[in-house]
FIDORO-629440 format. One line per field, with one value per atom (N, C-alpha, C, O): x, y, z; atom name. Coordinates in pm, 1 decimal. Layout:
# residues N
c1 X,...
c2 Y,...
c3 Z,...
atomo CA,...
//
This chain:
# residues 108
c1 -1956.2,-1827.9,-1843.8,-1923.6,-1776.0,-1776.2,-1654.7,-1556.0,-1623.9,-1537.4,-1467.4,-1515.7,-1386.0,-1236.4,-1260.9,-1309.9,-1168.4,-1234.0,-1069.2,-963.3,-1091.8,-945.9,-897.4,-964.1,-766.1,-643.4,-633.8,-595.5,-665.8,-687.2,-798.7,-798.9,-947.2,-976.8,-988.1,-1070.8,-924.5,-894.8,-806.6,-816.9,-738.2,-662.8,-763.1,-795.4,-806.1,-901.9,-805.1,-685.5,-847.1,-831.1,-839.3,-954.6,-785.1,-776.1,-851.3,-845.3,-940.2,-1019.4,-984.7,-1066.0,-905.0,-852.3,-954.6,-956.3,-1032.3,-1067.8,-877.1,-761.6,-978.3,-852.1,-825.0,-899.3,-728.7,-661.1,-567.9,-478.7,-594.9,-527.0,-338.2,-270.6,-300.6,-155.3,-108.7,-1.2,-222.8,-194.6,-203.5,-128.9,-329.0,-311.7,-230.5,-216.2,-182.2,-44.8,71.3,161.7,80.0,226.3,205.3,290.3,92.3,79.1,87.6,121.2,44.9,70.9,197.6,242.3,255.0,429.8,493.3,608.3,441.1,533.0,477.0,564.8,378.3,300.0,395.3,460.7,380.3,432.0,545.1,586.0,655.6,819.9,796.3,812.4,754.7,769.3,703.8,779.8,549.1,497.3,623.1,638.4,725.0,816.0,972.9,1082.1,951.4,1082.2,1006.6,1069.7,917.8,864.7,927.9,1019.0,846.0,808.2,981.2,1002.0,1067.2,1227.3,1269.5,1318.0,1261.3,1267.8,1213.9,1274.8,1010.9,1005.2,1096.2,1124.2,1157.0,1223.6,1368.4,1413.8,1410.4,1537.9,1530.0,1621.3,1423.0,1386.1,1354.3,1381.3,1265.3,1228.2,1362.2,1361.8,1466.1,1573.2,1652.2,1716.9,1676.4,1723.0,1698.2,1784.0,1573.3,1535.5,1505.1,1468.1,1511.5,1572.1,1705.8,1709.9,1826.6,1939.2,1961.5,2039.7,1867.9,1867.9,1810.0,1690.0,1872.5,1819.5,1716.4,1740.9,1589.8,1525.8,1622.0,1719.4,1569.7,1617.8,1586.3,1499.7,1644.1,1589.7,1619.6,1620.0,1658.5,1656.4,1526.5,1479.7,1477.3,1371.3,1223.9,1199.8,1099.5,968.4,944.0,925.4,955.2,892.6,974.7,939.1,1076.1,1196.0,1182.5,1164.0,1182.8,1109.9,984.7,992.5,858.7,732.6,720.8,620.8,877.1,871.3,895.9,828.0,1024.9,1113.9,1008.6,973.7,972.5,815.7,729.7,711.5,685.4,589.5,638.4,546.6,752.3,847.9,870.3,834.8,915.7,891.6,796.5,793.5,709.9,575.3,509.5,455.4,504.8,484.3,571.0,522.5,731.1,834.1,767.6,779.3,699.0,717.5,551.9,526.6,482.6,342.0,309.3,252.7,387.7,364.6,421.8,369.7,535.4,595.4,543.1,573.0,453.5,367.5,274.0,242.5,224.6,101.9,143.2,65.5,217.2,276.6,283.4,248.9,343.1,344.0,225.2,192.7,114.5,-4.0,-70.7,-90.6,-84.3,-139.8,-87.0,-139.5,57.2,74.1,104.1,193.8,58.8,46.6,-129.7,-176.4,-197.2,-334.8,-381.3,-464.2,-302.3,-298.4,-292.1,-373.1,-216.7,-91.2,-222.0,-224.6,-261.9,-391.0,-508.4,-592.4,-518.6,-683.1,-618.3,-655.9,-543.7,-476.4,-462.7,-525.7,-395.8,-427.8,-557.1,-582.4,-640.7,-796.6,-854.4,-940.6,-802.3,-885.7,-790.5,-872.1,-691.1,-670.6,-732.5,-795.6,-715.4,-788.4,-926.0,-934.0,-1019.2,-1146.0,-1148.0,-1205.1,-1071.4,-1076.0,-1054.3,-1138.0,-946.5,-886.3,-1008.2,-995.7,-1138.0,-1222.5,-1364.1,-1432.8,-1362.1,-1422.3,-1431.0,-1529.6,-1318.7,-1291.7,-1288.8,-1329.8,-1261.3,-1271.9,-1396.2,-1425.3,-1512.5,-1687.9,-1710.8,-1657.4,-1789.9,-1843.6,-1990.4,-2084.8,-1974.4,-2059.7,-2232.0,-2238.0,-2358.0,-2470.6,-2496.4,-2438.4,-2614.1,-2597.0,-2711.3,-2802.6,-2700.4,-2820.8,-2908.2,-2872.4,-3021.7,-3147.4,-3251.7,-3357.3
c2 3881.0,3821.1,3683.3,3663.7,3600.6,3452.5,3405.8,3412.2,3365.8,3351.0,3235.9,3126.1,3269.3,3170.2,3107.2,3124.9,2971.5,2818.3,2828.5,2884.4,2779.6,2743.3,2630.6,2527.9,2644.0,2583.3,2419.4,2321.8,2421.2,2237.0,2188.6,2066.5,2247.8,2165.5,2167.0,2090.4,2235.3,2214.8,2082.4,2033.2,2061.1,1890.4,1790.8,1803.4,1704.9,1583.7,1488.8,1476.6,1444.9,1343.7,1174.0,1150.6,1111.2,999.7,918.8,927.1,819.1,786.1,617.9,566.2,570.1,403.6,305.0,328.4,195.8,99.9,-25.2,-50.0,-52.3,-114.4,-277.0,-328.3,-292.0,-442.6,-548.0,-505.9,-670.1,-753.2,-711.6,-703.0,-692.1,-671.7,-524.4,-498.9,-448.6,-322.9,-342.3,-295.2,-435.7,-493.6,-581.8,-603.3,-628.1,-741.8,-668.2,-707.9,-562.2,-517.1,-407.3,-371.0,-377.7,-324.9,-369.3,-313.1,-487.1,-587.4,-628.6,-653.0,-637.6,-724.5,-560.5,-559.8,-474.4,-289.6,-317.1,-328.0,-326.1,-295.7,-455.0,-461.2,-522.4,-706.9,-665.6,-704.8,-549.5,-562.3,-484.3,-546.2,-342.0,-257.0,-345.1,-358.5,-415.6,-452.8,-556.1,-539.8,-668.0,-733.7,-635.9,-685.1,-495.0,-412.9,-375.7,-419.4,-322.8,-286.8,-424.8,-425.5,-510.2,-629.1,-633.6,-646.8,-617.5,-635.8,-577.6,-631.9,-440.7,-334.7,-335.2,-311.8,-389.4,-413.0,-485.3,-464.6,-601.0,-697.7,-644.9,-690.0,-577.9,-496.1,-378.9,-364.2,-309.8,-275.9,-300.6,-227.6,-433.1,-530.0,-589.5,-604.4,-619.1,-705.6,-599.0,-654.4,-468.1,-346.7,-291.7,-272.9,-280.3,-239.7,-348.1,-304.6,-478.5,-550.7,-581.6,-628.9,-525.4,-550.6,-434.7,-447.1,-328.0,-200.3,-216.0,-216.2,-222.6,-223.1,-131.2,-38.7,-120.2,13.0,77.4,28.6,199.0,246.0,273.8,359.8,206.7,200.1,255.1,174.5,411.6,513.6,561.9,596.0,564.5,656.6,618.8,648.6,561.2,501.1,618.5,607.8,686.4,809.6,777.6,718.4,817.5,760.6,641.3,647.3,516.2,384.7,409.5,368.8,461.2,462.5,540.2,540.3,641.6,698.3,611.6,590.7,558.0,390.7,371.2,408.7,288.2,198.8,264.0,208.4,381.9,387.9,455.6,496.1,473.9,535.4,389.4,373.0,326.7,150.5,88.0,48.3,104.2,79.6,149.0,80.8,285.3,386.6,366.5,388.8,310.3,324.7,198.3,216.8,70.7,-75.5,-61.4,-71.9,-42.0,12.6,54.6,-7.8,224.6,229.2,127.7,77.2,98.1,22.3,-121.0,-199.4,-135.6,-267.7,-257.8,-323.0,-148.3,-93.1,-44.1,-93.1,15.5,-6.6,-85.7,-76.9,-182.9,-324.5,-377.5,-392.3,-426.7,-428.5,-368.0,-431.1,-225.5,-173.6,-210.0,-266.0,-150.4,-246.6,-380.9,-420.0,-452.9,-612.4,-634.2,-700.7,-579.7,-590.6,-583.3,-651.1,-430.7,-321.6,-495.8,-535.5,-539.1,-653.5,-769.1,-849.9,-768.7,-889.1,-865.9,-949.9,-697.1,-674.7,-664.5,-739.4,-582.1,-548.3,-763.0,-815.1,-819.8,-999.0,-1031.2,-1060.6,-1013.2,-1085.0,-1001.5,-1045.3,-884.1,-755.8,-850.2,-887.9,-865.5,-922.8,-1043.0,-1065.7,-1138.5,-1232.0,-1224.5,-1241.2,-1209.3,-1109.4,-1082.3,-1145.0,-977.7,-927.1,-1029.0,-1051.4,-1096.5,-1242.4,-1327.1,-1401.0,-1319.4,-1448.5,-1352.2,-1377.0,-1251.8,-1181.0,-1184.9,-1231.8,-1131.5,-1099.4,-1263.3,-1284.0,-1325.9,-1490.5,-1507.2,-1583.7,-1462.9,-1505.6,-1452.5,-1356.3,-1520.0,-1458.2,-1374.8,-1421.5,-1214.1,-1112.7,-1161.4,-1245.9,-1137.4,-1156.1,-1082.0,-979.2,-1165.3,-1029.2,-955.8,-989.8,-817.2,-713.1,-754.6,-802.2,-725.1,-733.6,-702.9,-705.1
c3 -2280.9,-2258.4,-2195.3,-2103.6,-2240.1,-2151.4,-2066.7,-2139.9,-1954.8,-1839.2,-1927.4,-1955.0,-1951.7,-1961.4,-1840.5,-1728.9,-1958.8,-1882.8,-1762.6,-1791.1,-1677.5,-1592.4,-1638.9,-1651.7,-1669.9,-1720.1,-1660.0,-1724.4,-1562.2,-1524.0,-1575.9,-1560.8,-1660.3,-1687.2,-1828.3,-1877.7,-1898.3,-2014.9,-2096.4,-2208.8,-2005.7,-2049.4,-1986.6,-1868.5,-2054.0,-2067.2,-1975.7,-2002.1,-1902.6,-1803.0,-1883.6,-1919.9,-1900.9,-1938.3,-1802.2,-1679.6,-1926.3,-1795.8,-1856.8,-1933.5,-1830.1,-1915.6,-1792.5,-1671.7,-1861.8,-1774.2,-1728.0,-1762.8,-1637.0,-1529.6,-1676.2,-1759.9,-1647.1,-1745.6,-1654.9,-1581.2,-1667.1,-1622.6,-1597.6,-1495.0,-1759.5,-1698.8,-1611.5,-1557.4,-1620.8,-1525.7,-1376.3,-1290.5,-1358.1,-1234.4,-1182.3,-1061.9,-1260.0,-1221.2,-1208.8,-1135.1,-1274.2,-1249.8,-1116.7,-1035.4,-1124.3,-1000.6,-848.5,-744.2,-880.5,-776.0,-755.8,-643.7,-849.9,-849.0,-788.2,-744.2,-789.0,-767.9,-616.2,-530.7,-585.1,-427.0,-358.8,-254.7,-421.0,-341.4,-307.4,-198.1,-410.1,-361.0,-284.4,-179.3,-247.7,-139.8,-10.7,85.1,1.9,75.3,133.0,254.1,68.4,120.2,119.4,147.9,81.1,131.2,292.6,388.8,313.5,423.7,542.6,625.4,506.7,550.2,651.8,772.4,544.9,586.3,671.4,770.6,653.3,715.1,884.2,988.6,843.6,1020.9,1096.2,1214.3,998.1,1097.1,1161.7,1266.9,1109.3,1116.1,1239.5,1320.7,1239.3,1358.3,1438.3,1533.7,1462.3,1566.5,1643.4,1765.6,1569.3,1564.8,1633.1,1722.0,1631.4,1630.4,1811.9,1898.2,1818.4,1907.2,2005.9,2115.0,1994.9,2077.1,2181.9,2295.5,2076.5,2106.5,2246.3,2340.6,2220.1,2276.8,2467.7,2495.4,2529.4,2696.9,2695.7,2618.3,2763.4,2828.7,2928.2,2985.4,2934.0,3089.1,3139.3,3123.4,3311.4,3374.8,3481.0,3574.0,3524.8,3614.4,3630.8,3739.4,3540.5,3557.3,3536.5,3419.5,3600.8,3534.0,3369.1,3247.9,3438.7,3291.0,3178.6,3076.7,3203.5,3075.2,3029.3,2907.7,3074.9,3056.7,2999.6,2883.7,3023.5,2988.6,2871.8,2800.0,2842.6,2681.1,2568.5,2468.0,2611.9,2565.9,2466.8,2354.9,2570.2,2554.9,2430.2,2321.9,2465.4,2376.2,2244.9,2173.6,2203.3,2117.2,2021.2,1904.4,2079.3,2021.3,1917.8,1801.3,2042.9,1971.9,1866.1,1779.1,1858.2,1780.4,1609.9,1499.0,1650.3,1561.5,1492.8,1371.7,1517.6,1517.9,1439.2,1319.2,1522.0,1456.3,1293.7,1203.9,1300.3,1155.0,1077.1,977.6,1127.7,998.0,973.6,883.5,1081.3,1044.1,958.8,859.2,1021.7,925.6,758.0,676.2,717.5,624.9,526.8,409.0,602.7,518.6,528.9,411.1,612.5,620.0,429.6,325.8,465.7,329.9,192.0,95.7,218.3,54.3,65.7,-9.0,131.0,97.8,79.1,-13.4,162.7,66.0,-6.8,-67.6,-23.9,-192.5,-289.1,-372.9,-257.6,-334.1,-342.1,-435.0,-302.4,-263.4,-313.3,-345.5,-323.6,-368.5,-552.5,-642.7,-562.7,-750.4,-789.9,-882.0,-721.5,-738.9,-811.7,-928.6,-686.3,-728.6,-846.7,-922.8,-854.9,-900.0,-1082.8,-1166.9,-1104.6,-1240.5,-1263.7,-1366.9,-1154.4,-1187.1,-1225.7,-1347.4,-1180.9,-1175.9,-1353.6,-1442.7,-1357.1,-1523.6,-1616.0,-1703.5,-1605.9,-1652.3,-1696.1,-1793.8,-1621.6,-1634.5,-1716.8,-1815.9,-1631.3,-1692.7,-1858.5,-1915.3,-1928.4,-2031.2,-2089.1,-2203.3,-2042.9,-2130.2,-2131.0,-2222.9,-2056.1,-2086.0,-2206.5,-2261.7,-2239.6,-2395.5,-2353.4,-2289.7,-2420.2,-2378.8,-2392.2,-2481.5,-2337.9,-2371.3,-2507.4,-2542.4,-2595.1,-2669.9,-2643.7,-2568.4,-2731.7,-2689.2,-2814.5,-2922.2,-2771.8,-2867.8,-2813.3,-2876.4
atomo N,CA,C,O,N,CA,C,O,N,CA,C,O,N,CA,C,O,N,CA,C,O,N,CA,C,O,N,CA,C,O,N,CA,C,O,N,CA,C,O,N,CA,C,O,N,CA,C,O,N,CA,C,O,N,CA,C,O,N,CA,C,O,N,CA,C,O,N,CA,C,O,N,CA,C,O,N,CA,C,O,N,CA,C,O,N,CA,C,O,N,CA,C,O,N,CA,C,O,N,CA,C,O,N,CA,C,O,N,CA,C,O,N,CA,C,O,N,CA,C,O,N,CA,C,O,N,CA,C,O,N,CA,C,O,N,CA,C,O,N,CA,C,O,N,CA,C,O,N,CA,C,O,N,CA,C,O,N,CA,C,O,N,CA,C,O,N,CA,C,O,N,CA,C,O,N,CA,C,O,N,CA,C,O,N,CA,C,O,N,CA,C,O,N,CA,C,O,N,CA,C,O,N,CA,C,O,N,CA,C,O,N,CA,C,O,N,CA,C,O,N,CA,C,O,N,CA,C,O,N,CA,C,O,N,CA,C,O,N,CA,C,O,N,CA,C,O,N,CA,C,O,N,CA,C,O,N,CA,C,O,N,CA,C,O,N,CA,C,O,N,CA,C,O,N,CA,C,O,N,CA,C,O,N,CA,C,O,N,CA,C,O,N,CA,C,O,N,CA,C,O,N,CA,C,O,N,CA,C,O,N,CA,C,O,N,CA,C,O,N,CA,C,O,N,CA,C,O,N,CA,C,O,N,CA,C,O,N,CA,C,O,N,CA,C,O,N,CA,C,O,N,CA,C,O,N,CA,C,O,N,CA,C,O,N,CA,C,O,N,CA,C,O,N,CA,C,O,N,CA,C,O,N,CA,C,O,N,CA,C,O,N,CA,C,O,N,CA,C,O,N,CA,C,O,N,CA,C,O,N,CA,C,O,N,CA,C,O,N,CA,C,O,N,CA,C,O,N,CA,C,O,N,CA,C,O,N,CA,C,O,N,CA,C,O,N,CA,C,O,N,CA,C,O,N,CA,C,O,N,CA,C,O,N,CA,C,O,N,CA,C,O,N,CA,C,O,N,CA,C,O,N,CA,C,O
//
């Protein structure tokens, strides 16, 4: 008897090399979220400005605080990633772009 194959790997995985306009549109998809993010921090920055600490209590203050930072952080970081994402998929078409215009060595 032979063990039946499991069902995930019976569908073939498409394995496509990377292309200039895949990387560009990937970049133009990562650039709008990376500048929706981007908006967004400022809106919270702007947000949590308007907002007093308070100040009864050091502890309550020292949560404030780091609740802020925490909120302000990811969402920097955030935008951080997909704007690099946005920067590396860039070079990464260009790259292919010049690539693909060299004329190949030949084999012999």
């Amino acid at each position: 008897m032979t063990d039946p194959q499991p069902a995930s790997s019976s569908t073939p995985i498409a394995n496509t090399a990377p292309t200039p306009w895949r990387c560009f549109r990937g970049a133009f998809i990562s650039g709008g979220l990376a500048f929706a993010l981007y908006s967004l921090t400022q809106s919270i920055v702007q947000a949590l400005a308007k907002v007093p600490l308070p100040t009864k209590s050091t502890l309550s203050a020292n949560i404030a605080v780091a609740v802020r930072t925490l909120v302000v952080g990811v969402s920097t970081m955030a935008t951080a990633i997909f704007a690099i994402a946005t920067l590396g998929l860039l070079l990464l078409g260009i790259q292919l772009l010049i690539k693909n215009g060299r004329p190949k060595p030949e084999e012999g």
